[in-house]
C-alpha positions, 0 to 999 in steps of 0.5 A: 820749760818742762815741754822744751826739756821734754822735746829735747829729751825725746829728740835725743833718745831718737837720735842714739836709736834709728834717727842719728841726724836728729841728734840736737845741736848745742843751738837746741840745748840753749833752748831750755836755758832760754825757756826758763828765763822767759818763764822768769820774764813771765812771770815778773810781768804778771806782779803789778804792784811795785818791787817793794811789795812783791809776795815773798812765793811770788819772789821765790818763784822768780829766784827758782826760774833763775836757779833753774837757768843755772842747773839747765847750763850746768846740765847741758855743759854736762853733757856736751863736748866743747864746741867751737864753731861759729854756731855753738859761739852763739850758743854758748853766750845766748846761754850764759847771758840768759843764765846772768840776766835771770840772776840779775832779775832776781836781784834787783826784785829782791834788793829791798830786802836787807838781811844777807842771810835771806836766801832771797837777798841780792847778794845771792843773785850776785854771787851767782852771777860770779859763779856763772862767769867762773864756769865761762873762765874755766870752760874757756881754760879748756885745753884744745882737744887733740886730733890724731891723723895719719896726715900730718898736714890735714892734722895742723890744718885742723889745729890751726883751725880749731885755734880760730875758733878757740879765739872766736869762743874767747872774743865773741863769747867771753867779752859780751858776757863778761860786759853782760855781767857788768851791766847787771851789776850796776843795774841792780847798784842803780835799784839799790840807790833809787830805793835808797838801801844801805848797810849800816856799817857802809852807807852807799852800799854798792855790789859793783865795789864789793866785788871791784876785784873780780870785775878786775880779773874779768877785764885783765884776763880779757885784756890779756888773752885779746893782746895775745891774739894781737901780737899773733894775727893781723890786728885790723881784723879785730874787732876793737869794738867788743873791747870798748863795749866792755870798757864802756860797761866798767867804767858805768860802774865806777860811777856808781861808786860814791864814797871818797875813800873807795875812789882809789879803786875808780882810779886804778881801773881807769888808769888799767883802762887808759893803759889798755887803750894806749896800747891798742892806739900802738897795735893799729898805727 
């Protein structure tokens, strides 16, 4: 990861000396995200001996890779202006997935460990796996930027494009890192119950249902922004695909819940879903 930011580093003071063209795109920047991750891959590959036994420096250090994932994004998302375009779309979700899928290694390694007040604990990959989604949201809640043309004409085309690729940003990005943070959720639920690690307080501990309010937000504030979309443009050019894989991924994670009484919660957001569904049936008939 050190050579990756190294070369970035130097491509970039070249680009503002003699070498303009050389500046790097956001493509290059997600470099560095995907570095330490791999590092994070590497380093989990080189512990033979199961979960349960991983040294706490070798768990540390796989905790450091994806804390190292999240300061990279915060960094790079620093540094550069919004993009936009097909390209950057791209770029933007190898990111983040990357940023999500390292906190989500990181916790299923340390789900043995049952004091929340670890720094090592699950919880803590947890959490950050909300953050990162929360950094998206509000990246996404980004006003247009605005252009200043003497052509009025080429300044509508511009806004008009750039509202395509703000829809873009918002389908292609959001709904596959969104369903990207759900998978991880009940991946590490699914490690939770193979290792059969449970609060004392609430038998059948699952990080899914703790946090079933912000799964939630992340499938309405989709679902909200997909029907504007919807009721603006053509509805058989979206892609109705995106939506069932992020459906698909919520409702995996409700079967991870097993006590009765958190069922109320299943059934609110199957019935959110089912409504969902109904209404998109009405939008392609």
């Amino acid at each position: 990861p050190k050579r990756v930011k190294d070369w970035i580093d130097q491509l970039t003071m070249l680009s503002e000396t003699t070498l303009p063209h050389l500046r790097p795109g956001l493509d290059i920047f997600a470099a560095q995200v995907v570095a330490w991750r791999q590092h994070q891959i590497s380093k989990m590959k080189e512990l033979e001996t199961p979960a349960e036994h991983i040294p706490r420096d070798d768990l540390s250090a796989i905790f450091s890779a994806a804390q190292n994932c999240s300061d990279s994004l915060g960094e790079i998302i620093g540094k550069i202006e919004r993009h936009t375009n097909t390209r950057d779309v791209n770029s933007y979700t190898t990111m983040f997935t990357n940023v999500i899928q390292a906190w989500g290694a990181a916790s299923i390694s340390a789900v043995p460990l049952s004091s929340e007040s670890d720094p090592l604990a699950p919880s803590r990959g947890v959490n950050q796996i909300l953050k990162t989604i929360h950094l998206l949201e509000s990246i996404a809640a980004l006003p247009d930027r605005t252009f200043f043309d003497d052509d009025v004409n080429e300044l509508q085309s511009i806004e008009i494009e750039q509202s395509r690729e703000h829809k873009a940003f918002l389908f292609e990005c959001l709904g596959e890192v969104f369903a990207e943070a759900l998978e991880q959720l009940r991946q590490i639920d699914t490690s939770v119950r193979e290792k059969k690690v449970s609060d004392e307080t609430r038998p059948g501990k699952s990080f899914f249902l703790e946090n079933v309010f912000e799964v939630e937000k992340m499938l309405r504030y989709y679902e909200s922004q997909s029907r504007i979309v919807l009721t603006q443009d053509d509805p058989t050019s979206f892609d109705i695909g995106r939506c069932c894989e992020l459906y698909k991924k919520v409702l995996r994670g409700c079967m991870g819940v097993t006590c009765s009484h958190d069922y109320g919660h299943v059934v609110r957001i199957s019935s959110s879903i089912m409504d969902f569904v109904s209404w998109r049936n009405d939008q392609f008939l």
